[in-house]
N, C-alpha and C positions, 0 to 999 in steps of 0.2 A: 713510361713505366707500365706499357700493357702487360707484363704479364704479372708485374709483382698486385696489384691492385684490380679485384673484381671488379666488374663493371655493374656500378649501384641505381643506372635508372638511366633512364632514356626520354630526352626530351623532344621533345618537335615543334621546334622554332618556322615562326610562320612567318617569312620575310621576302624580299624581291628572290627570284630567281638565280640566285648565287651560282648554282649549276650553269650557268647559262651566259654570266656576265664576260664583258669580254674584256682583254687587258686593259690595267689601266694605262693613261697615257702618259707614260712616265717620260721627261726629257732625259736626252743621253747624258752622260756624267760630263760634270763639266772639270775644267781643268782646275781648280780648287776645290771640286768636292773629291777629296782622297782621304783615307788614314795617314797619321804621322810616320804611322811603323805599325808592320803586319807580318805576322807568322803562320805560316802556312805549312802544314804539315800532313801527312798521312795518315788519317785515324787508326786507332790501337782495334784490333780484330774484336769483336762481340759477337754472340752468337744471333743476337735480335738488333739490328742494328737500325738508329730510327734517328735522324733530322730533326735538330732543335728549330726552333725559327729564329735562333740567335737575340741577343740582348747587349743591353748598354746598363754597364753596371760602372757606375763615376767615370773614370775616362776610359774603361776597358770595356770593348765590345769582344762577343765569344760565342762561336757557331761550333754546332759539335755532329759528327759524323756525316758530313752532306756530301752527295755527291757532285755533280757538276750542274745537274740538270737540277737540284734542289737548290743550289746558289742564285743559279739563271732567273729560276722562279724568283723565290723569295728576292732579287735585286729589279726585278721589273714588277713586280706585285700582280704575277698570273699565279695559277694552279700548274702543279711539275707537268701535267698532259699538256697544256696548252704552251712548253717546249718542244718544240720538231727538228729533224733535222739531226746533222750532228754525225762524228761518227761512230760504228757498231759499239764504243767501250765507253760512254758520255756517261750509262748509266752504273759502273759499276764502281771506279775507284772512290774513296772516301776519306774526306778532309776535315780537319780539324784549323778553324782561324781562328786565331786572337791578336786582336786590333787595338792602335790606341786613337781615342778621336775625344772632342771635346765634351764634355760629361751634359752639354746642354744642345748637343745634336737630335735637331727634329729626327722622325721615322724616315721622313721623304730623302732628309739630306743623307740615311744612313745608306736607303737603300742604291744613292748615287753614289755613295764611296765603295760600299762593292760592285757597282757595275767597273768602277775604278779599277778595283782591286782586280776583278777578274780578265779584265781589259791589258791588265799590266802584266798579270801574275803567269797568266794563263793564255796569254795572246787571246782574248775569245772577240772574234766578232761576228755580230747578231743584226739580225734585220727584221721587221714588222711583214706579214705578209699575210695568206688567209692559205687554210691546208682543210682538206675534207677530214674529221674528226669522227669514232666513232658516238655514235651518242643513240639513246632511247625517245625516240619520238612519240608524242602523247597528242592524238590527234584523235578526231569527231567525226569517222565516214559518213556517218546518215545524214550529220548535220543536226542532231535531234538528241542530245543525251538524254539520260534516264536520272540525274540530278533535278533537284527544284531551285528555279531562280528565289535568291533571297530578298525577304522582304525589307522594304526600310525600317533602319534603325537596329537590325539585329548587330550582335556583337562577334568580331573574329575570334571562333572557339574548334577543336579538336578535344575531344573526350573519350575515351576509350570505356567501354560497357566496362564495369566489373562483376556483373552476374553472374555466376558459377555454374557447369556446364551438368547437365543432366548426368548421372551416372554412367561409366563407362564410355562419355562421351569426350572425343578428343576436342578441345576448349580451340575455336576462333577469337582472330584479335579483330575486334570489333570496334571501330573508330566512329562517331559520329561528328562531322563536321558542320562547320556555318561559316556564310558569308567569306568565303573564297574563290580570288579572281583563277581563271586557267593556268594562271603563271603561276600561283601558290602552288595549288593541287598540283602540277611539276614537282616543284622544289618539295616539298608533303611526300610525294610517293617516292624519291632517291633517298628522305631519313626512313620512311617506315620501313621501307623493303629489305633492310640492312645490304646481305652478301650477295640478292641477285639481281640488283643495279648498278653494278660497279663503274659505269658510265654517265655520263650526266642523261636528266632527262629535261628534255627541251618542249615548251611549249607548239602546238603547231596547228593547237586546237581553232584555231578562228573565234573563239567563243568570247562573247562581252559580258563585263556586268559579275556581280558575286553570284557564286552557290553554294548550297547546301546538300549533302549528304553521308552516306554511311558506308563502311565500306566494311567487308570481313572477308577475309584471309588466314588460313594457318601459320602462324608463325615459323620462324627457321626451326626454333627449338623442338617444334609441334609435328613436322611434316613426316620424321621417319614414323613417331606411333599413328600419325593420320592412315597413313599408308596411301591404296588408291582414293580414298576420299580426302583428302588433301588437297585444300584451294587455292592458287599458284596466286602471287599476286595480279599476272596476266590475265587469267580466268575474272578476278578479281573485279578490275580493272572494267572489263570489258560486261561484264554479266551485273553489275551495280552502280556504274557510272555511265555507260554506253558508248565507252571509250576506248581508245587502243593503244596497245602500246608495243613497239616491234624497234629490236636494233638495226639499227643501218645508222648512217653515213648524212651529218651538214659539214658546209663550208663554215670555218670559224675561224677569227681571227688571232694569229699565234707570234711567236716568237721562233724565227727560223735560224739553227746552228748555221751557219755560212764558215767556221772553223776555227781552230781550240786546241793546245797543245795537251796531254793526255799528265804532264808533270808540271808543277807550276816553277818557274825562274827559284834561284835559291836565295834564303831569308839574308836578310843584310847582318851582318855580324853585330848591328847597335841591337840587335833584338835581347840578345843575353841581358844586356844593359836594360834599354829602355822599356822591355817585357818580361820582369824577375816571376821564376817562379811564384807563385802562393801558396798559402801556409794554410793546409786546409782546412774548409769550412766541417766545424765540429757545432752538433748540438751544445746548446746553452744547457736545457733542463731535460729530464725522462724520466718517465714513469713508465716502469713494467710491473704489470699484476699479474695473476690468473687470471683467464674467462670464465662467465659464469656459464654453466652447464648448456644453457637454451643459448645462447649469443651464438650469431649470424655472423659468417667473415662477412669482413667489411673495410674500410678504409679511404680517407683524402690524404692527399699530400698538395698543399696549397699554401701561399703568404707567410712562408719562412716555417711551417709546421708541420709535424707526421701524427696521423692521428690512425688506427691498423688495429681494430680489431677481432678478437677469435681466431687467430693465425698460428701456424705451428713454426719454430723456428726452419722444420726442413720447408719450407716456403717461404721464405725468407731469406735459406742461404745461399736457393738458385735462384735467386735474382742478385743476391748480393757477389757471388761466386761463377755466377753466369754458370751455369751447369741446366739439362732438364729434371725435375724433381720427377720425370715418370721412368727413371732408370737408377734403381741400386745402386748397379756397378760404379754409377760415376760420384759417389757420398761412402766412402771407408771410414771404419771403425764406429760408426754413427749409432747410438746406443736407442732403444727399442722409444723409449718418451720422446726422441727429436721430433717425430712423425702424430705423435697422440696428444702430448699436454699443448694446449692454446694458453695462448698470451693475450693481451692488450698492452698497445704501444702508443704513449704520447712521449714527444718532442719537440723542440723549438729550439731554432735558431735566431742571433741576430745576423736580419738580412740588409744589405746596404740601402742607404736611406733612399726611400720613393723619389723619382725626380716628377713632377706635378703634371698632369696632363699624358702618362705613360702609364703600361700598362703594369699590374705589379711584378715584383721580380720573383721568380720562382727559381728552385732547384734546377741546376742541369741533374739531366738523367746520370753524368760519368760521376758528379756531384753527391750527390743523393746515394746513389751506390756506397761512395767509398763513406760518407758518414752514418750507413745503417752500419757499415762492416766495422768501423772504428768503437762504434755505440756497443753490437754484440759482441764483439772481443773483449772489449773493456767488462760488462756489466756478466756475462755467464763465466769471465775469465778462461777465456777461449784461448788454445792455441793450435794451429795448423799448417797445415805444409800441402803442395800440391807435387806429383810424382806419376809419373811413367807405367801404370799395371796393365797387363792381357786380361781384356775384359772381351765378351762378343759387340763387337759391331757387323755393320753390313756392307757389303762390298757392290754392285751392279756387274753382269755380265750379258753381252748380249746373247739372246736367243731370238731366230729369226727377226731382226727389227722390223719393226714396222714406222717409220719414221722419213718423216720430208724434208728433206735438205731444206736449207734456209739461203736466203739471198745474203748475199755476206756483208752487202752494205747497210743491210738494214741495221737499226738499235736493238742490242741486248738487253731482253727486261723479261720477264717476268709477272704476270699478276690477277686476281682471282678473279675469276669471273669467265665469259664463253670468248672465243675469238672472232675476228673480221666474221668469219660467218653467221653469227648470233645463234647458234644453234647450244641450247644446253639442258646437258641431258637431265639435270637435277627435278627439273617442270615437270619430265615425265614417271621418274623414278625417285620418288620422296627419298629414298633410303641413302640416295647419293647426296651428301653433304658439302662438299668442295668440289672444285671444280677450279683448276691451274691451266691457263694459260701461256708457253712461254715464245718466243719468236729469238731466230738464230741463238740458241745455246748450249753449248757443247757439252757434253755428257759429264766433264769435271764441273761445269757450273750448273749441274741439273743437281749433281752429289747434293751439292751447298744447299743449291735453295729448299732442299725437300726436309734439311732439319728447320730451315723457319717457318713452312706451311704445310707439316705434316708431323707436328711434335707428338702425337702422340703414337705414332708410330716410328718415328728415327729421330734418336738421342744425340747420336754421334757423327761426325761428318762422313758422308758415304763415299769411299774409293769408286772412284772407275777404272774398271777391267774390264770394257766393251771392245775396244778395240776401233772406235767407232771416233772417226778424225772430221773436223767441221763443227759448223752448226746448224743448229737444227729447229725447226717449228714443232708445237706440238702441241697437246689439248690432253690432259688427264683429269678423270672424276671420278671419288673416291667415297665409301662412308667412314662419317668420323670413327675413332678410337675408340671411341665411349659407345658406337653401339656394336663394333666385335672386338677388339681383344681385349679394350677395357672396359667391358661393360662392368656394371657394380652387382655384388652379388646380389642374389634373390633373397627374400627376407627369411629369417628360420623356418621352418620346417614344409619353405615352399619351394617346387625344383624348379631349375633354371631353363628359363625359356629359351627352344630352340633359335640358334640365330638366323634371321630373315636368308629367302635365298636371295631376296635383291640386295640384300647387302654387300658390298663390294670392299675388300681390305685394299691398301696402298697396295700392298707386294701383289693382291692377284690382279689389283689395277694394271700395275707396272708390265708382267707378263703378260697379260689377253691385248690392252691399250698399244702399247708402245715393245713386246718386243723384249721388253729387258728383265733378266732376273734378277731380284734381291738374292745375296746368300749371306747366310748370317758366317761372321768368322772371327776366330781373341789373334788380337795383335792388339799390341800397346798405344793406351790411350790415358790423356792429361785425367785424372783423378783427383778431388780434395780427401785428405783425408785429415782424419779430426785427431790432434795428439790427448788435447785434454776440453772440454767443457764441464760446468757443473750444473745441475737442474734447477734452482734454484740460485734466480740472479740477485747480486749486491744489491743491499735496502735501496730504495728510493731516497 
């Protein structure tokens, strides 16, 4: 539920090297570890589409949107990277399973009924091998950090300074640590750095024994107003720990595609039968109020409960309606308080009973969706309809491309961060915020993915009219939204700051980078529009 729910704090769990570990050593499924009966079908289209890790709710087990290589995963207990192999299309179609197996099935035995499952379903056969892996190497050249070895008895801590930044001055995040092994401080610098460690980072320091130190960095959030004084975490890294840290290339131990049908065999006809629909899961109790003027959005959805608030229902109806709330056009009739009056939302459900030793059962995301939408229809007495209007979207056309053919057996994927090269421009240019990597993908799936990693510039799915046949490699880096087309205005009666010239939009990314023009153009696109709501919702 990333986008319905801010993200309300960040912790930094200090544990073995999780980046790092390698598969575990799961035996192959054996011939009574199966489901009784499984349906397997082709997930329903979402605009942000995101992999349950699936659950056992009494005797029905249910996975929602995975692809192939997310099955793979989750059925051998690696991370989706640590699948190789495969061919070019492993990553893109999307499934939806619901299983029936005994309501007192371990995790171990689950995970062996879908290797089952995909073994049967899907022809998949897979083999253990070791493949060179990109990864961020945190190594010691001197041999001599600039850490201090801790002494005995201190306690494992990470503390971030909160001392407020001299005037005018752009604020570092300032951590002070103790008594951390080199495998820690690894696993440490892949949560702090958020979006520009997209890779694991792997120990390689040689280093024994705990230490202690401090580290400062400009944050993501910080680096466009940093500008050229903006401290990379690399700089970081290297200048307060005496350390380094460079992408390139270990050998790691993975799970290799050997071959996989791309459709799975079709459901047995007992499925109707022995897997009835269900009667959907509806909130027990809610309360909707007004927010009080000062309140902070905010929000958990956790142990059968929604707790949201200071939120406006227009955020609320694009996650519930799947739409982007940074485009008008795709919310009609929508009256001027949808966007202004906030709310607080509690609800609760009864959720099926715990089984002992598991984790708790939470919302599926398609779940969850469909009972805020039941909750807001009922309580604003809502009614609505979706429809066909000429609104502007954006089309691609090519202009001089500049673009590298891709090898075509490679895997289709996509994802943020620099490529095989390690080169990224973001280090050197604060103002560049993203930064998309994608390997063999063809210009109709570049349309796609640039509404889920570039929302605030494209609402709508983007036509290709390139012309432009194959796939393709490629590397583009952008600034966000928020600091050119949506920045937020200046405050009364002060004028608006010129925009930076390093700031770089998607569209003039798309043309200088790669070649291709955005043009904006109204041809008909899906729309909600609103027949009735009231402002004030039924009493609690």
């Amino acid at each position: 539920m990333k986008r319905l729910l801010p993200k309300l704090s960040i912790l930094c769990v200090l544990s073995s090297a999780a980046w790092g570990q390698q598969p575990a050593d799961i035996k192959p499924a054996a011939a009574k570890a199966a489901f009784t009966i499984a349906d397997v079908h082709a997930s329903p289209r979402v605009s942000f589409p995101n992999s349950d890790s699936g659950q056992l709710r009494g005797e029905r087990y249910s996975l929602h949107q995975a692809t192939l290589v997310d099955m793979i995963a989750l059925a051998y207990g690696v991370k989706p990277e640590m699948v190789q192999g495969g061919p070019s299309w492993l990553e893109l179609p999307r499934f939806d399973v619901t299983a029936k197996a005994d309501p007192k099935t371990s995790d171990a035995e689950l995970k062996r009924m879908l290797q089952a499952l995909l073994a049967d379903r899907f022809k998949l056969v897979v083999h253990k091998g070791e493949a060179p892996m990109p990864a961020f190497l945190l190594t010691a050249p001197s041999g001599k950090p600039k850490m201090q070895q801790s002494k005995d008895g201190e306690t494992k801590s990470c503390k971030a300074d909160t001392t407020p930044p001299a005037p005018g001055e752009v604020p570092l995040f300032v951590l002070a640590c103790t008594h951390m092994s080199s495998e820690e401080i690894a696993t440490f610098l892949s949560q702090a750095a958020g979006n520009f460690l997209t890779e694991p980072v792997l120990d390689q320091t040689g280093l024994e024994g705990a230490w202690d130190f401090t580290l400062s960095f400009t944050g993501p959030r910080e680096r466009a107003k940093a500008g050229a004084a903006a401290v990379s975490i690399f700089d970081a890294v290297e200048k307060d720990l005496g350390l380094k840290l460079e992408l390139k290339t270990a050998p790691r131990l993975v799970w290799i595609v050997d071959s996989v049908t791309e459709k799975p065999t079709p459901n047995s006809p007992a499925v109707v039968k022995e897997l009835p629909t269900l009667a959907p899961t509806e909130f027990e109790v809610s309360t909707i109020k007004p927010a009080k003027p000062d309140a902070q959005p905010g929000g958990r959805v956790a142990n059968g409960q929604m707790n949201i608030t200071a939120t406006t229902l227009k955020n609320l109806f694009s996650f519930v309606w799947d739409f982007n709330s940074n485009d008008p056009q795709l919310l009609a009739n929508a009256p001027a308080w949808l966007d202004k009056d906030k709310f607080d939302f509690f609800a609760k459900a009864v959720m099926p009973e715990q089984i002992p030793g598991r984790p708790p059962v939470q919302f599926y995301e398609v779940e969850f969706r469909q009972m805020l939408q039941t909750l807001l229809m009922d309580r604003f007495q809502m009614k609505v309809h979706r429809e066909d209007r000429p609104i502007f979207a954006y089309k691609m056309v090519a202009d001089h491309p500049k673009l590298t053919k891709a090898d075509p057996t490679k895997r289709t994927h996509c994802k943020q961060g620099p490529g095989p090269d390690g080169k990224d421009p973001r280090v050197v240019n604060p103002m560049l915020t993203a930064l998309l990597t994608c390997q063999n993908i063809t210009m109709k799936q570049l349309g796609e993915q640039l509404t889920q990693f570039a929302t605030g510039y494209i609402y709508t799915p983007v036509l290709d009219e390139t012309g432009l046949t194959g796939g393709y490699d490629l590397t583009l880096a952008w600034s966000s939204a928020a600091l050119t087309i949506l920045r937020p205005p200046p405050p009364p009666g002060q004028p608006e700051e010129a925009l930076s010239a390093d700031a770089v939009t998607l569209y003039d990314a798309m043309q200088k980078q790669l070649g291709i023009r955005m043009v904006k153009e109204k041809r008909p696109v899906s729309v909600l529009v609103i027949d009735h709501i009231e402002e004030t919702p039924t009493p609690n």
